[in-house]
C-alpha positions in Angstrom: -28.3 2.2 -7.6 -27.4 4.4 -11.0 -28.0 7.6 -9.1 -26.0 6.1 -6.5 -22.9 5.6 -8.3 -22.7 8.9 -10.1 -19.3 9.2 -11.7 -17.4 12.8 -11.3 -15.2 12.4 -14.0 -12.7 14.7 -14.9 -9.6 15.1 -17.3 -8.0 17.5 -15.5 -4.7 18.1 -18.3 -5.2 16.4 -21.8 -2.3 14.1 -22.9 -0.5 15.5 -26.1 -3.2 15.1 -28.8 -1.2 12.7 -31.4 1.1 11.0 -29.5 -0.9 10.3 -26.5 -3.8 8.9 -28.5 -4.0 5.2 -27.3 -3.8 6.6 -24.1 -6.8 8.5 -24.6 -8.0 5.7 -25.7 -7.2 3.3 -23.1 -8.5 5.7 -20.6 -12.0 5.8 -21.7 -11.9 1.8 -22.0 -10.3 1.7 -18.1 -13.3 4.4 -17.3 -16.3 2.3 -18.9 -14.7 -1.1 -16.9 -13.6 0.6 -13.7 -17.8 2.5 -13.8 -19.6 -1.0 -15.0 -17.4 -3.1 -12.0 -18.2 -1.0 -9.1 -22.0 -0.8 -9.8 -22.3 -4.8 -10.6 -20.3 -5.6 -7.1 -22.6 -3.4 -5.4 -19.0 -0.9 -4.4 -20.0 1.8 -2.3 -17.0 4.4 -3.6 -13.9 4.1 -5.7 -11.5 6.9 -6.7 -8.9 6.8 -9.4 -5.7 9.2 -10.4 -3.3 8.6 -13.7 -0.2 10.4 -13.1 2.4 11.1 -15.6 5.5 13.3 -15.4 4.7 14.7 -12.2 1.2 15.6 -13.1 -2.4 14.6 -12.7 -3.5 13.6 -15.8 -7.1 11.8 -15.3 -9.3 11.6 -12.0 -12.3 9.8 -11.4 -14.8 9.5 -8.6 -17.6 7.1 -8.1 -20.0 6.9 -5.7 -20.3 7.5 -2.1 -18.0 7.9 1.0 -21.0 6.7 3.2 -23.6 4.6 1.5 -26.1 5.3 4.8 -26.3 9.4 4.3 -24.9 9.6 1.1 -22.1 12.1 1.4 -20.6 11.5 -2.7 -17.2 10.7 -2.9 -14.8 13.6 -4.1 -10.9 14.7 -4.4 -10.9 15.1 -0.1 -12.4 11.9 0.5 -10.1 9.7 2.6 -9.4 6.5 2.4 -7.5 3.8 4.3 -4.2 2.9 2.4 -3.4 -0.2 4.5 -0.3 -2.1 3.0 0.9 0.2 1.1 2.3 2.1 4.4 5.0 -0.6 4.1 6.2 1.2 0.9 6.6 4.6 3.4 8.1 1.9 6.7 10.6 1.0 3.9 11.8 4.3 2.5 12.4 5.6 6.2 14.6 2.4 6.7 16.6 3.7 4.0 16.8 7.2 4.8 18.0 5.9 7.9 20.3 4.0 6.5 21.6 6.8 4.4 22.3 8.8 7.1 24.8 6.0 8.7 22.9 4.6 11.1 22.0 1.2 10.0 23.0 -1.0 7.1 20.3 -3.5 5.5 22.3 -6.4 6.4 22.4 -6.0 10.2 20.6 -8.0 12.3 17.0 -6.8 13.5 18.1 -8.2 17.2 20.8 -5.5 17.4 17.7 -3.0 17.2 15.2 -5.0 19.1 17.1 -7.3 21.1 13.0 -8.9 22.7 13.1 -10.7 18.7 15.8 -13.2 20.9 13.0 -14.6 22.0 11.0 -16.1 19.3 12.0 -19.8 18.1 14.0 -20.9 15.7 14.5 -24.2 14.4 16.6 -23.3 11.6 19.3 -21.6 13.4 20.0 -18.4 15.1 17.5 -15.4 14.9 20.1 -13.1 15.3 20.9 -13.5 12.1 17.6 -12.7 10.3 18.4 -8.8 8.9 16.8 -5.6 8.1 16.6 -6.7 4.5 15.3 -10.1 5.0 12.3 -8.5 6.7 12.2 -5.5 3.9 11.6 -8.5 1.1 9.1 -10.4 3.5 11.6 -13.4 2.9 12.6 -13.8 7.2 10.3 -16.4 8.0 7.7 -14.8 9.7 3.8 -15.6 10.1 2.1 -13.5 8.2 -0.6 -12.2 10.7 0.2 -10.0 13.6 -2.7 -10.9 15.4 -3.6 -14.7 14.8 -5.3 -15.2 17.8 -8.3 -13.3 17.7 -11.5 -15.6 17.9 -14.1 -12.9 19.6 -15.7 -9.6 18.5 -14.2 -8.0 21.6 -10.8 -8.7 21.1 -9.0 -5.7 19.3 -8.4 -4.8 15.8 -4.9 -5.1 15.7 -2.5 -5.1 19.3 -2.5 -1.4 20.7 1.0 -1.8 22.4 4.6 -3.3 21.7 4.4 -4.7 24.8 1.6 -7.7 23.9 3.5 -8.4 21.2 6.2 -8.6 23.0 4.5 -11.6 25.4 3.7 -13.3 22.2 7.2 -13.4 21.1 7.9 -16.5 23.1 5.2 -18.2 21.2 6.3 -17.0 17.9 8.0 -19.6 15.8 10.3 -19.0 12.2 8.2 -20.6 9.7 11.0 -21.4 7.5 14.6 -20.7 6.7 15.5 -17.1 6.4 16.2 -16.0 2.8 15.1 -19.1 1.3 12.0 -18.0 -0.1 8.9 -15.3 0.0 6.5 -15.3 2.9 4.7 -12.3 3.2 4.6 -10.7 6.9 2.8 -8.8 8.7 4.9 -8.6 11.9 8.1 -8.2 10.4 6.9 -4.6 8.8 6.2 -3.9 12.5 9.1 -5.1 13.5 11.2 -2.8 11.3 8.8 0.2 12.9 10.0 -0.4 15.9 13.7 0.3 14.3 12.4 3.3 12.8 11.6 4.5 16.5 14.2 3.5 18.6 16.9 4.9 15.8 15.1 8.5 15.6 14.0 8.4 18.8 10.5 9.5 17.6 6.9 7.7 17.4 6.5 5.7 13.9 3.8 8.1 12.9 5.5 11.2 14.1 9.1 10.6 11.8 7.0 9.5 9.0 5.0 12.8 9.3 8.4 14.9 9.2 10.5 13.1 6.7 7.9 12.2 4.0 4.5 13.8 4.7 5.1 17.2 5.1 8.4 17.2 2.7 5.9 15.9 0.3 3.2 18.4 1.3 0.8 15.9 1.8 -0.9 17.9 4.4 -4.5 15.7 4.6 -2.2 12.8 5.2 -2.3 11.0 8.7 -2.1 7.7 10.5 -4.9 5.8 12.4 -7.9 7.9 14.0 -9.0 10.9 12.2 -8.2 14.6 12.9 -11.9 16.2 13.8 -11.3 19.1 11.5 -10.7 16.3 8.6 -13.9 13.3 9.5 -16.1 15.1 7.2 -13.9 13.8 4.4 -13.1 10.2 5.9 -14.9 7.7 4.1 -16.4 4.9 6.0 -16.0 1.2 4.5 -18.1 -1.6 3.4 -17.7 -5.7 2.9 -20.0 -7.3 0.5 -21.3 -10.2 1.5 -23.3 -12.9 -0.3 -24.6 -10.2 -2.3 -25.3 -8.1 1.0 -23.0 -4.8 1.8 -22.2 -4.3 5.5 -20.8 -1.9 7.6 -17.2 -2.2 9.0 -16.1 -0.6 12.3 -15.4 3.2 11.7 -12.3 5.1 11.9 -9.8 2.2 13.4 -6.9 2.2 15.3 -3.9 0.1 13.6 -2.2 0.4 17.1 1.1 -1.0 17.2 1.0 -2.1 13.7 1.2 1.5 12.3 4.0 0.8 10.0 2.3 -2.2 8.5 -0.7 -0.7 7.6 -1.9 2.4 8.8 -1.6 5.4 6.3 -4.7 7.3 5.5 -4.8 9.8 2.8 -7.2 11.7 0.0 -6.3 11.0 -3.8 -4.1 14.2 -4.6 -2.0 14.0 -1.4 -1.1 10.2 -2.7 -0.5 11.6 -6.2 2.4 13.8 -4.5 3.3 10.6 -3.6 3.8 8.8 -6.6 5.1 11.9 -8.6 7.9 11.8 -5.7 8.3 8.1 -6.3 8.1 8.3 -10.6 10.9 11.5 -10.1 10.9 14.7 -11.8 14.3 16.2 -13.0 13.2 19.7 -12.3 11.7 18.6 -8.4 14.9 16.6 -7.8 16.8 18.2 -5.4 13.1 18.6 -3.1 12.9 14.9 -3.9 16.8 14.0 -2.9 16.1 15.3 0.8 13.3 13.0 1.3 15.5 10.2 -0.5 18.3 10.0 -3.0 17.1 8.9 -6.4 19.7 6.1 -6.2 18.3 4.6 -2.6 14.7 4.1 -4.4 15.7 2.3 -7.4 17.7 0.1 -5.2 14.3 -0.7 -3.2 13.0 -1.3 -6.9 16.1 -4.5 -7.3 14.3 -7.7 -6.9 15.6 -10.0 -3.8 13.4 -13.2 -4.7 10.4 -14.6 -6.1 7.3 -14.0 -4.4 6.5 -17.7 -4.5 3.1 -18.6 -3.8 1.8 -14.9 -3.4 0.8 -12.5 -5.9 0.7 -8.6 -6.9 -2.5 -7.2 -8.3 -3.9 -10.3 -9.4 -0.3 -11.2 -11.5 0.6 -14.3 -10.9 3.6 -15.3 -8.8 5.7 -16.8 -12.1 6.1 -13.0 -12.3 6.1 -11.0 -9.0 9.3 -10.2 -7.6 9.7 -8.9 -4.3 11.7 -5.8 -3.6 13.0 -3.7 -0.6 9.1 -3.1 0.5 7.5 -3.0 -2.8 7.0 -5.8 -5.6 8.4 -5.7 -8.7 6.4 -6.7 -11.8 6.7 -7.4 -15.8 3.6 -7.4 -17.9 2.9 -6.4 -21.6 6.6 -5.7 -21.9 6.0 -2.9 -19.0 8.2 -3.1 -15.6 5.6 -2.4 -12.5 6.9 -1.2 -9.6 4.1 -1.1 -6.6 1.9 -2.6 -3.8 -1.6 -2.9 -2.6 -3.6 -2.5 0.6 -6.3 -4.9 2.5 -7.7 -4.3 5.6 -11.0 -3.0 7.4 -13.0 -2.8 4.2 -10.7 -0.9 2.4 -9.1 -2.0 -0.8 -6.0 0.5 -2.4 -3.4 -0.5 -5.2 -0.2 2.1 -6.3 1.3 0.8 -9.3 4.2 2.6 -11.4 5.5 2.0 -14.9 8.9 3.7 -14.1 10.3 3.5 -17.7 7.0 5.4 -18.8 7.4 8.3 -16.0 3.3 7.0 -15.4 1.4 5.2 -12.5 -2.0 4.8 -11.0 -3.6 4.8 -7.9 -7.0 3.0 -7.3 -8.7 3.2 -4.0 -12.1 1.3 -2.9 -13.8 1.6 0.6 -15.6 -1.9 -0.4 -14.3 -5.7 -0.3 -16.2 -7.7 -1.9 -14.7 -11.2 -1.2 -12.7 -12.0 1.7 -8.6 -11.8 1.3 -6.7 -15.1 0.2 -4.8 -16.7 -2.3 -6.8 -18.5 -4.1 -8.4 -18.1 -7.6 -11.7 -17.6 -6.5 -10.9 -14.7 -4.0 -8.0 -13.5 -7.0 -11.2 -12.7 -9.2 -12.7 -9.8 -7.5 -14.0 -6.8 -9.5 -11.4 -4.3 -7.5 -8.4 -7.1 -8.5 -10.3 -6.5 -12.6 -10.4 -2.9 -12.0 -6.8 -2.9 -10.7 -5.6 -5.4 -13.6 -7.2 -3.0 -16.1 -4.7 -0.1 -14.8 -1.7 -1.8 -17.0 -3.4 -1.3 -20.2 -2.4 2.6 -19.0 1.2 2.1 -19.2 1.1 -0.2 -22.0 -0.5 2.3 -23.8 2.4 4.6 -23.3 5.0 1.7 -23.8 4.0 1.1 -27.8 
């Protein structure tokens, strides 16, 4: 298993000798945990990036893409990105929005007038808005496809129009704006805003106005370009000490904007150098959005009650316009994390610090809820570990 999880580590830029010291420091600690984790929960692969000021700082690769013909993982492996896609449904919402053609308080019914139909015990759900659903506080379920009970059924729903015929069936589950419920179909319902305003397929406008802008050219949604598969990395669950194939190369379908981003390490750095800011890159960064427009996504709306954000504890995690918002060791954390197929992702950002992290695994090793047994997984460690980074920085 040693030779299996072989780590290519590299510091690609050294941090300023003397100043940067504890981060140095910190670093080798996070590499040791992140290296000891990932071969005692039997992970498969695991890649992690520290950016600071707009720069790589610290990349590591472990293991394998594909545990059965044991193709290493390296800087064009891709992985699945899952929920963090709502950080990119929400940022499109707001580009729209400054460009006139919406405003976060409108109702999602004057958009997609078929969300009449779902029912509503505590009042009209023509008044549930654009930034109820951005803060997951509208009052939706959070599954998008609660019914599936067979191995046949699919993934996720392939068209609008089945979830359309569910709508009927779809109840609030509690007063709009009164508290945190995280939701699934109310990212997708804000997708299909996206479309109808641009008049373009979710994966299309994301493609022009944050992908390419971004040049994060190895960066797609859903199945995988051929001239790219080499690099996709298949995924794994672990169970009861057993790790298992999970279905290759799915198709999100409808629910693209929930969770459906796929992407290798240094396309996602772009990413969160774009999201961290760079004075000298601002006007490239101010026509994908305004500097202003971001940090207001950052503004808490409301707790996140019973939920959580990389293993923190709700008492602290605060949910934003489509990311959560985080204090810990005296550093703000501005981020989210992906679940789904196998995959496990988390971005997190220490703003004040100009820093982040992102941490990818194609392995799950216990199955997704909240509760304190499922919170203590060694990718939630691993991830947990990350804020020593930016603590580091913040002494």
């Amino acid at each position: 298993m040693l030779r299996r999880i072989v780590a290519a580590l590299a510091l690609i830029a050294s941090p300023a000798a003397a100043e940067d010291a504890a981060l140095e420091a910190a670093l080798r600690d996070f590499r040791e945990l992140h290296r000891a984790e990932t071969h005692r929960a039997r992970i498969a692969g695991s890649s992690f990036y520290f950016v600071r000021d707009g720069q790589t700082i610290a990349a590591d690769h472990l293991g394998e893409q594909d545990a059965e013909t044991h193709v290493p993982v390296d800087a064009r492996t891709i992985y699945h990105w899952a929920s963090v896609t709502k950080t990119m449904t929400g940022i499109a919402i707001m580009q729209l929005r400054d460009r006139g053609l919406l405003s976060l308080d409108d109702p999602v019914v004057k958009y997609v007038p078929e969300l009449a139909a779902v029912h509503n015990v505590y009042g009209d759900t023509g008044a549930i808005t654009l930034r109820q659903l951005m803060s997951h506080s509208a009052g939706f379920r959070s599954g998008t496809w609660p019914w599936r009970e067979h191995d046949w059924q699919p993934f996720e729903p392939r068209g609008w129009a089945q979830l359309v015929a569910m709508l009927p069936y779809t109840t609030v589950e509690f007063k709009p704006g009164s508290r945190f419920g995280y939701s699934n179909p109310g990212i997708v319902y804000l997708g299909q805003v996206i479309e109808r305003l641009s008049g373009e397929d979710y994966e299309v406008y994301i493609d022009k106005n944050i992908l390419k802008p971004l040049g994060m050219h190895a960066s797609y949604f859903d199945r995988t370009p051929p001239h790219l598969l080499p690099h996709r990395s298949h995924s794994y669950y672990v169970r009861n000490g057993k790790r298992v194939a999970a279905p290759f190369d799915v198709d999100t379908g409808v629910t693209v904007s929930n969770g459906g981003l796929n992407a290798p390490m240094p396309d996602m750095a772009k990413y969160a150098a774009f999201l961290l800011g760079d004075a000298a890159r601002a006007a490239d960064y101010d026509r994908v959005l305004k500097r202003a427009s971001l940090e207001e996504m950052w503004v808490p709306q409301i707790s996140a009650g019973g939920d959580f954000t990389q293993g923190r504890m709700a008492t602290t995690t605060m949910s934003g316009l489509s990311f959560f918002v985080d204090r810990s060791a005296g550093v703000r954390f501005v981020g989210h994390n992906g679940d789904q197929n196998g995959f496990r992702a988390y971005l997190s950002l220490c703003p004040e610090q100009g820093a982040g992290s992102l941490l990818a695994f194609n392995t799950e090793t216990k199955g997704i809820a909240n509760s304190p047994a499922n919170r203590d997984t060694a990718e939630s460690r691993i991830a947990l570990a990350t804020d020593r980074l930016c603590a580091a920085l913040a002494k």
